[in-house]
Structures are given as C-alpha cells and as structure tokens.
DRENDO-1510 file (C-alpha; in Angstrom, 1 decimal, always signed):
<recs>
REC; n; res; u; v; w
REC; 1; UNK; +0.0; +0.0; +0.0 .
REC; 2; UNK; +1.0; +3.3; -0.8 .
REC; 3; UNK; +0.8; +6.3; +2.1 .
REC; 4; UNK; +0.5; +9.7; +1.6 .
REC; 5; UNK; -1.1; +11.2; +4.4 .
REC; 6; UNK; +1.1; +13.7; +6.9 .
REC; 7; UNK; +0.5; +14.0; +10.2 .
REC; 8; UNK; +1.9; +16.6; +12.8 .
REC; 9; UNK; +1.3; +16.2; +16.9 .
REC; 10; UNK; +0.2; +18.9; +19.2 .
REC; 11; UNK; -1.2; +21.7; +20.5 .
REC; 12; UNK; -3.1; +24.1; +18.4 .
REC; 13; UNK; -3.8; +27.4; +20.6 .
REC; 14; UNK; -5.4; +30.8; +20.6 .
REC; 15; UNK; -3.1; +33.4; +18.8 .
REC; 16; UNK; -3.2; +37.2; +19.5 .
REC; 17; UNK; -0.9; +39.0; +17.4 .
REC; 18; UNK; -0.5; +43.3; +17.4 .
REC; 19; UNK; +1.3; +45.5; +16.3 .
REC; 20; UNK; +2.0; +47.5; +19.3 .
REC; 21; UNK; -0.9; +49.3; +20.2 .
REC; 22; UNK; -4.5; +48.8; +21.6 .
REC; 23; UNK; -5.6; +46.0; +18.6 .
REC; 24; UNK; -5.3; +42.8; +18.7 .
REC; 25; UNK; -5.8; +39.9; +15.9 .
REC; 26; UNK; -6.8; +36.9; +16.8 .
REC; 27; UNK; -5.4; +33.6; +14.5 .
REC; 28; UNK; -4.8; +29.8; +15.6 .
REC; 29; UNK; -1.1; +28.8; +15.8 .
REC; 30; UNK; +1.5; +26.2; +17.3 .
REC; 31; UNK; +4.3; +25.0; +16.7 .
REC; 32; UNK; +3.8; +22.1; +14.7 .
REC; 33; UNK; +0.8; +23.4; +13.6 .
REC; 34; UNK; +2.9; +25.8; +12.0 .
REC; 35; UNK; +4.6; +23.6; +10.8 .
REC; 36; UNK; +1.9; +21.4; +8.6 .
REC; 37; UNK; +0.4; +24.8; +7.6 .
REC; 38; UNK; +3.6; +24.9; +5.3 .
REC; 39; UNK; +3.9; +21.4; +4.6 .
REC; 40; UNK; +0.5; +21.2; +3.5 .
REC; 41; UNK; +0.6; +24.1; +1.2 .
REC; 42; UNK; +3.7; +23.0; -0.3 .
REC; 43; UNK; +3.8; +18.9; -0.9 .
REC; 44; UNK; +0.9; +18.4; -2.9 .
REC; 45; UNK; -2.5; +18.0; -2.9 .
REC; 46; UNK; -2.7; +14.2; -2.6 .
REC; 47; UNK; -1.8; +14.6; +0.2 .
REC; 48; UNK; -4.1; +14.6; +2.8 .
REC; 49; UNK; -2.7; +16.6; +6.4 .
REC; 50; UNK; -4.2; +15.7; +9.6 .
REC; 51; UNK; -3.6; +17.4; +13.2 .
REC; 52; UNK; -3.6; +15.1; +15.7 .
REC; 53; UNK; -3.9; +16.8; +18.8 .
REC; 54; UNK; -7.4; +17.2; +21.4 .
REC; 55; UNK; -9.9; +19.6; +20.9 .
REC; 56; UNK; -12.5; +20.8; +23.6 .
REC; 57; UNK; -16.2; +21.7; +22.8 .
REC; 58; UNK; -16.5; +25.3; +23.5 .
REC; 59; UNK; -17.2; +27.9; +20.4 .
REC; 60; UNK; -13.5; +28.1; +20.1 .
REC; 61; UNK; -12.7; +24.8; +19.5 .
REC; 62; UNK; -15.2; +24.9; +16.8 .
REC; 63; UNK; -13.7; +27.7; +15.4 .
REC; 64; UNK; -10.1; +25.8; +15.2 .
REC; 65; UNK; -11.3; +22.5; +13.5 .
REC; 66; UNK; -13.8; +25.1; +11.1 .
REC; 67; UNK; -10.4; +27.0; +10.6 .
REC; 68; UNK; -8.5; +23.8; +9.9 .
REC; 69; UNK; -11.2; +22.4; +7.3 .
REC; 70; UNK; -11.6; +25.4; +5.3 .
REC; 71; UNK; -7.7; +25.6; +4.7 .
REC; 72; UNK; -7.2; +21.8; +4.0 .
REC; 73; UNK; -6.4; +20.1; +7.2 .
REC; 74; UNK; -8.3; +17.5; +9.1 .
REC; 75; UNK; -8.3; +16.4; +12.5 .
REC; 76; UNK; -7.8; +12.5; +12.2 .
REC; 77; UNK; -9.4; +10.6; +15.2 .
REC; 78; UNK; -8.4; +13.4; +17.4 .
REC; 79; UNK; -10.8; +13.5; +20.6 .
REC; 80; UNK; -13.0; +16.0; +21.4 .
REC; 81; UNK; -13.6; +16.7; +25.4 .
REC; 82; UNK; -16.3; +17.4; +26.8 .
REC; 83; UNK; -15.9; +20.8; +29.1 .
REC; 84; UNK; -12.2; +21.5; +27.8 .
REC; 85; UNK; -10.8; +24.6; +25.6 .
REC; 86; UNK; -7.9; +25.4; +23.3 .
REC; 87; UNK; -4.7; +27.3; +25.0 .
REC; 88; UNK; -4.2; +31.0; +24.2 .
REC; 89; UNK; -0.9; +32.9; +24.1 .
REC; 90; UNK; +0.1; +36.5; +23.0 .
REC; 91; UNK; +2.8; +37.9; +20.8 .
REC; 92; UNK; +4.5; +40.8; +21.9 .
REC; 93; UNK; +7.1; +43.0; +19.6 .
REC; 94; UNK; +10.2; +45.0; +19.8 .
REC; 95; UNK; +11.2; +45.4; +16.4 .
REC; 96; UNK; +11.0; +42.2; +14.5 .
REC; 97; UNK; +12.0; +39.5; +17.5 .
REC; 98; UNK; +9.4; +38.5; +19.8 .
REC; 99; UNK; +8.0; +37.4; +22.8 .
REC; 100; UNK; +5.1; +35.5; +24.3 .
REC; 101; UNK; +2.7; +35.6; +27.1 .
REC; 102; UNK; +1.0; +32.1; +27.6 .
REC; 103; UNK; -2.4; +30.6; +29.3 .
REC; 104; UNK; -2.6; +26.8; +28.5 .
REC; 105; UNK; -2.3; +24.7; +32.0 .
REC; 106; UNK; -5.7; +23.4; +31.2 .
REC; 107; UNK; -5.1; +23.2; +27.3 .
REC; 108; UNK; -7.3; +20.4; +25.8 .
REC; 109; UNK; -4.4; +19.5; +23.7 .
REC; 110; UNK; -2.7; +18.2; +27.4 .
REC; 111; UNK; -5.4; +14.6; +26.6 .
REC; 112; UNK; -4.6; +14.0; +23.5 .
REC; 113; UNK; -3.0; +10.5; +24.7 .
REC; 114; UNK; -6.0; +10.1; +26.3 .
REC; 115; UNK; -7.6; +7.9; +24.0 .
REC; 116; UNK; -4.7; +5.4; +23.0 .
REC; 117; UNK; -6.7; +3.7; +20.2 .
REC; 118; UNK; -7.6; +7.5; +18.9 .
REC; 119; UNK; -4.2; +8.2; +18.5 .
REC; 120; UNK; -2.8; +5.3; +17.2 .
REC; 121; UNK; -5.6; +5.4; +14.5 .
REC; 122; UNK; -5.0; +9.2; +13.7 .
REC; 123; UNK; -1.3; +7.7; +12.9 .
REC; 124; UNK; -2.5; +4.9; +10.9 .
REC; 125; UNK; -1.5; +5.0; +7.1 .
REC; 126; UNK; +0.6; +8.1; +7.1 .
REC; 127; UNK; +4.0; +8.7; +4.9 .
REC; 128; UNK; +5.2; +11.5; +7.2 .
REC; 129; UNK; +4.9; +12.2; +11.0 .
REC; 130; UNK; +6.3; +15.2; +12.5 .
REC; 131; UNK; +6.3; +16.8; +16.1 .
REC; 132; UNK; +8.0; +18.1; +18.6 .
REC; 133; UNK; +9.8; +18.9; +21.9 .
REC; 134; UNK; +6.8; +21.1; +23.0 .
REC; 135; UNK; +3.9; +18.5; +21.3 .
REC; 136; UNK; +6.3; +16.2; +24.8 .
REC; 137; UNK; +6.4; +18.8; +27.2 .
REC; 138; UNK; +2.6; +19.7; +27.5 .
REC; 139; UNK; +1.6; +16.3; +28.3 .
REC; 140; UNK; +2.4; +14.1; +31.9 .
REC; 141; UNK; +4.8; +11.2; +31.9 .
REC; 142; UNK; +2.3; +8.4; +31.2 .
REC; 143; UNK; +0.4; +10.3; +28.3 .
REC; 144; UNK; +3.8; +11.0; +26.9 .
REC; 145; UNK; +4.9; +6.9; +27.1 .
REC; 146; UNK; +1.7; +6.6; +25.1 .
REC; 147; UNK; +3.0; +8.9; +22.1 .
REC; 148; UNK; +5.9; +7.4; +22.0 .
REC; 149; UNK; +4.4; +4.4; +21.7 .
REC; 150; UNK; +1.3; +5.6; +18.7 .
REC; 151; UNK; +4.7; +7.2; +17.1 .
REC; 152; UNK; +6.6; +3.5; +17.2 .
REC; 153; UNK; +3.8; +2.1; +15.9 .
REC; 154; UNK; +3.6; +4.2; +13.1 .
REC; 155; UNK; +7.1; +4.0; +12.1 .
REC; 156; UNK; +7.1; +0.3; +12.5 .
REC; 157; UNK; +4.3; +0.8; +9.5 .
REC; 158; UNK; +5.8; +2.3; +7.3 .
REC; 159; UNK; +6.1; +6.1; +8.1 .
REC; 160; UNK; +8.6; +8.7; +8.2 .
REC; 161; UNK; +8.9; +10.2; +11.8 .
REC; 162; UNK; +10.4; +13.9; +11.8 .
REC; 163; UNK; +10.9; +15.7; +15.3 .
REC; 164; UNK; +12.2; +19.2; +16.4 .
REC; 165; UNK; +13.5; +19.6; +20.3 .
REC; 166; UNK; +12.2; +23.0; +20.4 .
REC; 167; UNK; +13.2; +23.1; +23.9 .
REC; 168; UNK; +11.4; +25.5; +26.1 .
REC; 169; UNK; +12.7; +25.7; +29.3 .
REC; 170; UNK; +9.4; +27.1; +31.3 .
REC; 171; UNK; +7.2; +23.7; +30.0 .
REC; 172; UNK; +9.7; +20.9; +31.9 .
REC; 173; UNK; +9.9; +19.6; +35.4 .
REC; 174; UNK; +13.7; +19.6; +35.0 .
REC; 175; UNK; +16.5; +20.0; +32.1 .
REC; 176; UNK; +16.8; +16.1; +33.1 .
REC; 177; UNK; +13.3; +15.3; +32.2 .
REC; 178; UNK; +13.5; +16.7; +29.6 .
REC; 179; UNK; +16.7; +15.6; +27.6 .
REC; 180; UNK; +15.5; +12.3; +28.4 .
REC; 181; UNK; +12.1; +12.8; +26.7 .
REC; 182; UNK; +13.6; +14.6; +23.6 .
REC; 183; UNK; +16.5; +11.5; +23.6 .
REC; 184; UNK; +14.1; +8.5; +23.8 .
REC; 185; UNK; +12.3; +10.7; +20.5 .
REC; 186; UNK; +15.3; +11.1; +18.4 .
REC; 187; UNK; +15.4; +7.5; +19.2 .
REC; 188; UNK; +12.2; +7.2; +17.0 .
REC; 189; UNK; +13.2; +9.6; +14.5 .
REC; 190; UNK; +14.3; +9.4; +10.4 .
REC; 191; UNK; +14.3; +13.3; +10.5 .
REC; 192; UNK; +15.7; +15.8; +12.8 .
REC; 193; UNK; +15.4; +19.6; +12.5 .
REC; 194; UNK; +16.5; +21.3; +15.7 .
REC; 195; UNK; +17.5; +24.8; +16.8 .
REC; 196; UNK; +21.0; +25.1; +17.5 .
REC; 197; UNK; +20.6; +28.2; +20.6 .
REC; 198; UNK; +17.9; +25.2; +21.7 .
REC; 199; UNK; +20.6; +22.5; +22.1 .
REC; 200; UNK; +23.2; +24.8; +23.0 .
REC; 201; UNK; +20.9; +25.7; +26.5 .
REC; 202; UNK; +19.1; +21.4; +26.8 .
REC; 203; UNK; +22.7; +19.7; +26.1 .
REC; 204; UNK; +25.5; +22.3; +25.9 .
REC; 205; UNK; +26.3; +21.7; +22.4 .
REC; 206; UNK; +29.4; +23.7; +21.3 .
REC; 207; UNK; +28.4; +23.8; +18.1 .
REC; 208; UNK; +25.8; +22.9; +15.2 .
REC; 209; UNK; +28.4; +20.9; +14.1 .
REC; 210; UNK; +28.5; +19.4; +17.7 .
REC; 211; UNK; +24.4; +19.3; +17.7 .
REC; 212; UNK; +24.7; +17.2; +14.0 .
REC; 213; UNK; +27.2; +15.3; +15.1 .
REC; 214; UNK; +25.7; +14.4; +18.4 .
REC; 215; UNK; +22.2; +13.4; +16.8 .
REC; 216; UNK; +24.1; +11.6; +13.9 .
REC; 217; UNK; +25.3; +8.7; +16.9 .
REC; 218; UNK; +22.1; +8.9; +18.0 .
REC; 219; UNK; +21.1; +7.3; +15.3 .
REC; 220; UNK; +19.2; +9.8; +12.9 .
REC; 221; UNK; +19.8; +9.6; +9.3 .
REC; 222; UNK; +18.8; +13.3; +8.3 .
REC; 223; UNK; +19.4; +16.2; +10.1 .
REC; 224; UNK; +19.0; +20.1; +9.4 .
REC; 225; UNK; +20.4; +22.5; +12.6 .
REC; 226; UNK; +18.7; +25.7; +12.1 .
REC; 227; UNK; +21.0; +28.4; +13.8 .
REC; 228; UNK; +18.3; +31.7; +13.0 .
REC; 229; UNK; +19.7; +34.0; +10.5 .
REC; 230; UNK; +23.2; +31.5; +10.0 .
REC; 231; UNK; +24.0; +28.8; +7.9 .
REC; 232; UNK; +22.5; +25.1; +8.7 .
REC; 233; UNK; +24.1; +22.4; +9.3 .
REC; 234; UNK; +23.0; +19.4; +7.0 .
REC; 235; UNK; +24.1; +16.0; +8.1 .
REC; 236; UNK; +22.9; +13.3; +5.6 .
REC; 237; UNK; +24.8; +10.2; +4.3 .
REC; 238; UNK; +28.1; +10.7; +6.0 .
REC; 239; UNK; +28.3; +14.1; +4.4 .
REC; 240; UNK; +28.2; +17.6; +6.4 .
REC; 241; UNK; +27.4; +21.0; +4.7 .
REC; 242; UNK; +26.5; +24.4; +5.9 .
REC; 243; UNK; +23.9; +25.8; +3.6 .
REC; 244; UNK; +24.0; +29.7; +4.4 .
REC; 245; UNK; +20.6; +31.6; +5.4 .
REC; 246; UNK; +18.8; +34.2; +3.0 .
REC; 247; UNK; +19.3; +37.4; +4.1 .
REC; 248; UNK; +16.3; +39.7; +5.1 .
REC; 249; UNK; +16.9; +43.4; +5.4 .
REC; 250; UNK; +13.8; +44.4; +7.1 .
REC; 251; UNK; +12.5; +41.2; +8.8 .
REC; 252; UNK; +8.9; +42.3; +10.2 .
REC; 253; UNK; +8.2; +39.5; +12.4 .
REC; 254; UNK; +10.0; +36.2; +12.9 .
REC; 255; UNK; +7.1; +34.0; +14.5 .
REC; 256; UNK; +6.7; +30.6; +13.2 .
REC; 257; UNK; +10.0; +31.0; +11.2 .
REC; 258; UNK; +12.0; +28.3; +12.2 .
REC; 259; UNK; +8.4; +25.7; +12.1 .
REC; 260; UNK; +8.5; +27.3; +8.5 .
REC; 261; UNK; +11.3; +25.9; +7.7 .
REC; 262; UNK; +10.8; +22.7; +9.1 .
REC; 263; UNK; +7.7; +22.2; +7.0 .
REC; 264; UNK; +9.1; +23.6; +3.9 .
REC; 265; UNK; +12.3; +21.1; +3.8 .
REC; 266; UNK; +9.8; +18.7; +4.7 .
REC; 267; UNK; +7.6; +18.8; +2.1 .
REC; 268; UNK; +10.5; +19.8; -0.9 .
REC; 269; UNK; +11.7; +16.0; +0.5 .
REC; 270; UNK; +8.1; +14.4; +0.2 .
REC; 271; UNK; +8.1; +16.1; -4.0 .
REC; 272; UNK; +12.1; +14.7; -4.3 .
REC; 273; UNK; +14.4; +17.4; -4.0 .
REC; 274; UNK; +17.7; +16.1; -2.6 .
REC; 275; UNK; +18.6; +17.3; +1.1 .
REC; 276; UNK; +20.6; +20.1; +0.2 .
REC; 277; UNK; +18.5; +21.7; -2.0 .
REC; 278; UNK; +15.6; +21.0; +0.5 .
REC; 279; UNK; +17.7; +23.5; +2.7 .
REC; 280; UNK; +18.0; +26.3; +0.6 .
REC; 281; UNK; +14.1; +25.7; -0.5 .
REC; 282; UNK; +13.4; +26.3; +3.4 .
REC; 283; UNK; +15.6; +28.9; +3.8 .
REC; 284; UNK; +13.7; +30.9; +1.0 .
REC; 285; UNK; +10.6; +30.0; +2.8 .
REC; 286; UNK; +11.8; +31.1; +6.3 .
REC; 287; UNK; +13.0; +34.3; +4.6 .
REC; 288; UNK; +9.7; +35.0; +3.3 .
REC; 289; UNK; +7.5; +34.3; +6.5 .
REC; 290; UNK; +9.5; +36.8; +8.5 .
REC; 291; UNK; +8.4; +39.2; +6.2 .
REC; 292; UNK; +4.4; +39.0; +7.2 .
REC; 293; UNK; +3.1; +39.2; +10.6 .
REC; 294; UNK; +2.0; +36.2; +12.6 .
REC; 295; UNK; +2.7; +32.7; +12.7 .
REC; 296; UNK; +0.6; +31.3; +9.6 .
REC; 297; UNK; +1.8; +32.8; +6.1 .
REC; 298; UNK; -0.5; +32.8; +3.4 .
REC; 299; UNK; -0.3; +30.0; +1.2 .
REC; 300; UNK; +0.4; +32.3; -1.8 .
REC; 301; UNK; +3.6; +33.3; +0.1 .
REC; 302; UNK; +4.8; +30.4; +1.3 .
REC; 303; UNK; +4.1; +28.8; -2.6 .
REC; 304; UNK; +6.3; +31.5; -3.9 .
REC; 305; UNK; +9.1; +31.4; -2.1 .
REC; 306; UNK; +9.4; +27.4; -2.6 .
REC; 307; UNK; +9.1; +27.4; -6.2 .
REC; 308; UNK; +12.0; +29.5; -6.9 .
REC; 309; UNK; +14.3; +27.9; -8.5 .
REC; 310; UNK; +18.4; +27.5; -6.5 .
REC; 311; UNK; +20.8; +29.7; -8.3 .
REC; 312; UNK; +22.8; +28.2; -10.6 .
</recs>
C-alpha cells in the first residue's frame, strides 16, 4: 500500500498578534501546527494533512477545526472533550523579534494521549509524522509513554517520523526530564530539524556541528540545525554541509520562522528534492514568512518562495 497522508502532533492554541498598540488579531497557531500549515501548502494536494492533537467543545474549539477544514487540514481521530478549551498565548514586539505571554495549564491538547486507540488510528497509514519537543512537554509522563508508543507504531508501519527539540525551558519539570524525553524521540526519529541556541541551552552543544554530530550517533539519518539567520548544518549520508541563510533586510516578524522551515524542507523532501537543495528551499521560505506578521503565512507566500528555482 501506498501512504501519503502527513500528520503533525500537538497543540493548536489561541493566537493574538498586534502590532503594538490597543488591537489585537486573533489567529490559531503552534508550533507544529505551523509547521503542517507549510507542509501542507507545499507537498501536494494528494496529500491529505491531519492534526492530531485534542480539541474541547467550547465555540473556540469549533472555530479551530472550522479553521483547519476550510484551509485543507483535518483532525484525524483526534478527541474531542467534553468541558475542555484550546490554549491562548500572546505575541508581543520590539522590532522584528518576539516574545510570548501564555495561558494553557488546562489546554485540551494536554489529553490528546488520552484515547490510546484515537491516537494510534489518527497515525495509521501516514507517509510523514512530524512533532516536537513542546507537542512532549505539554503532556504528563504516562500520556507521553503513550505517544511514544502511537509514534513506534507508526514508524514500524511504514512512516517517516520527523521531530524538532524546540526546547522550552518554562514547559519541563527539569532539564533532566526533559533531555530524556527529547533523547528517547530522536530514538524514533528518520528526520531531525533542531534549533542550535535550543541545544546549546538542553545539552551544551558547542556547536551545530556538535548538535549534528551528536544526533548523527544517536542514530538519525537526516538532520537540518537551524541556527536563525546562519547557515544550517546538513548532516545526511556521511556528508556535512553548511547551507547559508537568505538574508532579510527588514524582517517584520520572525514567529513561526523556524516551524516554516521545518515544514518547507519537509515537504520539498516528500516532491524529491535532494537534502541540500531542501535547505535552501526552506531557507527561501523562512525568509519569506519573516516578512508578514503572525505565525501562519498565506499559502500564496509560502508557494512562492518554494518554487524558486536555486541559483545556478
């Protein structure tokens, strides 16, 4: 059998978004949300995307799963509980970098382990599975021994499993807890796209060089180290290579940059471009998002930027 789907794991929450003063926008954003918002405008359209995550019944749940329909993107076997409602967090702004404010201790993403069967059925039949450090972090020890386990499962069937650290400090217990989360998922993992200033602070990397190479005897095949507006470090097939950054001038906001990326090199691997030219399609991409406000680019953007062609 042949599988196409794509899957990505986690928490979908509330965005508000301004632009300094007394407005507010409000959007739906996460990180690997963000990240299958770009995969799924750029791999194809036989390809059907699913978020796998929980989802609450209150009017803003609706919203989120309306939201997710009417831009292409189901919701699998993804339970829906009875009394729960999504996480919100707010974007604040100096200049282009930014910083969040976050309410989500009672997010109803936190049960989506909660239905083992659910979950292993929203992971049935997929090509690609992707998620991440913070899709770990939100959920308790037990719920998190059942993801790994869905995510085994999956990759045992046939799936690609891609994963991004994207440690954040304020979600863990401990820095112990959680190297040994983000360890046992590399363990699982074909793909690996971390931050480097992430595994510089979880695991004292010296490096990305030292990050690549750590992950590399860990046992994952691919790896991309995003290092923000520097080169990244490709590891793949015994081979390293820094592919440099696209430069941006006058970068406007840099939310959902770096999940960008990850779902742009994604997807230019799913339509067979070869790792290193995967890189430079993501960097184009990452280049463009910073240069609209807000996590989710439109599609038309993101389309753009990935279907320039490298320089020769």
């Amino acid at each position: 059998m042949s599988y196409k789907g794509i899957a990505a794991i986690g928490e979908c929450m509330l965005e508000l978004s301004g632009s300094g003063g007394a407005d507010w926008r409000m959007g739906f954003a996460g990180d690997t949300l963000n990240t299958l918002w770009a995969l799924n405008a750029l791999a194809g359209k036989d390809r059907p995307a699913s978020y796998v995550s929980a989802f609450g019944d209150d009017p803003f749940s609706r919203d989120q799963i309306a939201f997710f329909e009417k831009n292409g993107i189901g919701i699998a076997a993804s339970p829906l509980i009875a009394g729960a409602r999504p996480g919100l967090y707010a974007i604040t702004l100096a200049g282009a970098e930014r910083s969040f404010t976050y309410w989500r201790s009672d997010s109803a993403a936190r049960q989506l382990a909660s239905d083992p069967a659910a979950l292993m059925k929203s992971l049935e039949n997929q090509s690609l599975v992707y998620f991440s450090g913070i899709t770990l972090a939100i959920l308790e020890p037990a719920a998190r021994k059942v993801l790994m386990q869905a995510i085994a499962t999956a990759r045992a069937g046939g799936a690609t499993i891609a994963f991004d650290a994207n440690y954040r400090p304020r979600l863990w217990a401990s820095v112990e807890e959680a190297r040994a989360a983000v360890n046992e998922a590399l363990a699982l993992s074909d793909i690996a796209l971390p931050t480097f200033p992430d595994e510089e602070m979880l695991f004292g990397d010296a490096s990305p060089q030292a990050t690549a190479r750590r992950l590399a005897a860990a046992g994952v095949a691919e790896i991309v180290v995003k290092n923000g507006e520097h080169a990244a470090m490709l590891c793949c097939g015994g081979k390293e290579e820094p592919i440099p950054a696209e430069t941006v001038a006058t970068p406007v906001d840099t939310t959902g940059a770096g999940d960008s990326f990850n779902g742009s090199y994604l997807a230019a691997r799913l339509v067979g471009r070869k790792p290193d030219e995967a890189v430079r399609s993501a960097h184009r991409v990452a280049a463009a998002v910073v240069q609209v406000r807000g996590a989710l680019a439109p599609y038309e953007v993101l389309r753009a930027a990935f279907a320039i062609p490298p320089a020769a």
